[in-house]
C-alpha positions as CSV (number, residue, x, y, z in Angstrom):
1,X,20.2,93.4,82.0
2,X,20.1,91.0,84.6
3,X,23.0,88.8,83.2
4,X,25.0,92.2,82.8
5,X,24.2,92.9,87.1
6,X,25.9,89.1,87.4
7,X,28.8,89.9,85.5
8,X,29.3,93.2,87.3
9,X,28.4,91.3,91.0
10,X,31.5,88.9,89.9
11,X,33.9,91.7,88.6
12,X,33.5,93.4,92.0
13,X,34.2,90.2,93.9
14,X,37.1,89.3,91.6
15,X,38.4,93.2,92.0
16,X,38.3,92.5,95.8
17,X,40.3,89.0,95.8
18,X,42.7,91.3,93.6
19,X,42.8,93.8,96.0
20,X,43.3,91.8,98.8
21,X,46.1,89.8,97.3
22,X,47.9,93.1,96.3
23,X,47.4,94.6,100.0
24,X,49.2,91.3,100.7
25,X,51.9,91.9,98.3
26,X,52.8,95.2,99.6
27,X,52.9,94.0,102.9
28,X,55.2,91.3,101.8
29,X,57.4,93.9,99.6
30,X,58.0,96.2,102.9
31,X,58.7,93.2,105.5
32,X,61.5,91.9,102.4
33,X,62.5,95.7,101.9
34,X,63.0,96.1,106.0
35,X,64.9,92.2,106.0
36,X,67.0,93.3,103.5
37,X,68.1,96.8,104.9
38,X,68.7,95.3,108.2
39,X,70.8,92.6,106.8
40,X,73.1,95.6,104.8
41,X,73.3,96.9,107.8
42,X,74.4,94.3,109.6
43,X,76.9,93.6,107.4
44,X,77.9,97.2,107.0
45,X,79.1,97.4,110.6
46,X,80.8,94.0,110.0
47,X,83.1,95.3,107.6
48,X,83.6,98.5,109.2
49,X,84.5,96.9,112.4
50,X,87.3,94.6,110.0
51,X,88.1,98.0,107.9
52,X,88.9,100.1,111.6
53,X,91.4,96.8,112.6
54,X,92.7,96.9,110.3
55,X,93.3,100.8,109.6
56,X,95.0,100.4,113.7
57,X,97.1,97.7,112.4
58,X,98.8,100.1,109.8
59,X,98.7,103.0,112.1
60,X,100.7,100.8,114.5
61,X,103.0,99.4,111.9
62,X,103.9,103.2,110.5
63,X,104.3,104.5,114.3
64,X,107.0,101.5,114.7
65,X,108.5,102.9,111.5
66,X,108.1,99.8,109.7
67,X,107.7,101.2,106.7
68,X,109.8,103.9,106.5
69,X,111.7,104.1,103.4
70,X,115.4,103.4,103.5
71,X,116.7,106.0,100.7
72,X,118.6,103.7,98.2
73,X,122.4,104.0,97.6
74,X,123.6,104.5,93.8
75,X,126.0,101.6,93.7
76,X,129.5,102.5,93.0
77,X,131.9,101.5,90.4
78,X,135.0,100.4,92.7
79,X,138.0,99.9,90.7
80,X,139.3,96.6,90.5
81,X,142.8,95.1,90.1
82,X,144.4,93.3,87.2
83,X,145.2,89.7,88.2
84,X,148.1,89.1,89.9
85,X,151.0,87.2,87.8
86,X,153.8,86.9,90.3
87,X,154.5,90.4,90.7
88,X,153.8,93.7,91.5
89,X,155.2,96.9,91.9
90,X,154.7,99.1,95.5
91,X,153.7,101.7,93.7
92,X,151.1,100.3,91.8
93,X,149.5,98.8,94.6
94,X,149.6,102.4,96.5
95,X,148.0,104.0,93.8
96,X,145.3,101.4,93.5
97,X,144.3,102.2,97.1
């Protein structure tokens, strides 16, 4: 009985060491947990900042028109004229243009 007392007296101071090194832990996990939020944050309002320049940038650039669309032209089939071989007759050339 008295051996069982001892190795219950050194349980409970082993439980203890335990506990204090988990109290420890936690601490540690919520001062990592608060480092790291701060540091998304931080970097959160960095890119936001970069995001909002660069949202003014294209704002400006479509208020200059910029980037309007020109509509495209179809491109035309323009007649073109035999080659010339000496001569030519006035009338052909009047109905060509």
């Amino acid at each position: 009985v008295a051996k069982l007392e001892g190795s219950i007296g050194d349980v409970t101071d082993t439980l203890e060491v335990v506990k204090r090194r988990t109290d420890k832990l936690d601490l540690i996990k919520e001062q990592l947990r608060d480092y790291v939020t701060e540091a998304l944050s931080a970097n959160r309002d960095v890119m936001k900042k970069a995001v909002k320049g660069e949202l003014t940038i294209c704002k400006a650039t479509l208020g200059n028109g910029m980037l309007a669309s020109t509509p495209k032209h179809p491109r035309m089939d323009v007649p073109k004229s035999k080659k010339f071989k000496g001569t030519r007759s006035a009338r052909y050339v009047d109905n060509f243009l």
